[in-house]
N, C-alpha and C positions, 0 to 999 in steps of 0.2 A: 215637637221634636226635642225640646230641651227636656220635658219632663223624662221623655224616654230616657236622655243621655243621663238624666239624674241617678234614675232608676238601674240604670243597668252598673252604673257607679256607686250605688247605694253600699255601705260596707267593704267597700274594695280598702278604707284604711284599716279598717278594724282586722281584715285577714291579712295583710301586710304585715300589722302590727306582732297580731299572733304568732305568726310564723319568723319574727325576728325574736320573740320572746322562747320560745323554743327551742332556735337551733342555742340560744343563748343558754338555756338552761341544761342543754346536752351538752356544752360546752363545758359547763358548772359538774353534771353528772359525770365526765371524762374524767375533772380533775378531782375529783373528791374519789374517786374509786383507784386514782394511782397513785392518791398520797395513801390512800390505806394502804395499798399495796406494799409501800414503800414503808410504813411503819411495820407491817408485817415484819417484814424483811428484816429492816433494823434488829426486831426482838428476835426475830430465829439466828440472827446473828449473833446478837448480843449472848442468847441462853447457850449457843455450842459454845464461844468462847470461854461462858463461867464453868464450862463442864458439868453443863445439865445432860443428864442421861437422855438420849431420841424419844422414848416413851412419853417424858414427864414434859418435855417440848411439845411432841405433838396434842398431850392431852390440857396443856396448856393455851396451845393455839388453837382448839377445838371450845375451849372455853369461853376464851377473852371477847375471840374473834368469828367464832360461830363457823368456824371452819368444817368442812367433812372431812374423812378421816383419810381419804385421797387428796385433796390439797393441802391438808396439813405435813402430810408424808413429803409432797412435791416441796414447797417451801423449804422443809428439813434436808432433802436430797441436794436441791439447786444453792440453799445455803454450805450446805458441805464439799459442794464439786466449786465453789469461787472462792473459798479459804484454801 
């Protein structure tokens, strides 16, 4: 009986473990995609304040930050409607 209770416990820390390892690391992937976020942000801010022309903004943020040509446009928009 005990080998059974081993067996059916065999690995149960190892997937414990994993599964804390994970949600930690989605944790990790949360924050690392809203500080980009938030860099974005900063520099569409920053480039309308210097009076960078929308074009040379968005083809800037299409460069740096591997943006498409619709989230770079969104960024530009959403930076322009909170100034």
């Amino acid at each position: 009986m005990s080998n059974e209770f081993r067996k059916a416990f065999t690995g149960f820390g190892c997937e414990l473990l994993d599964r804390i390892r994970e949600a930690e690391n989605e944790k990790l992937s949360d924050a690392a995609f809203e500080e980009r976020t938030l860099g974005i942000q900063n520099a569409t801010s920053a480039m309308i304040e210097a009076g960078v022309d929308e074009e040379t903004i968005i083809r800037m943020l299409q460069k740096y930050w591997d943006l498409r040509l619709s989230d770079a446009t969104d960024f530009v928009e959403n930076s322009k409607s909170i100034k």
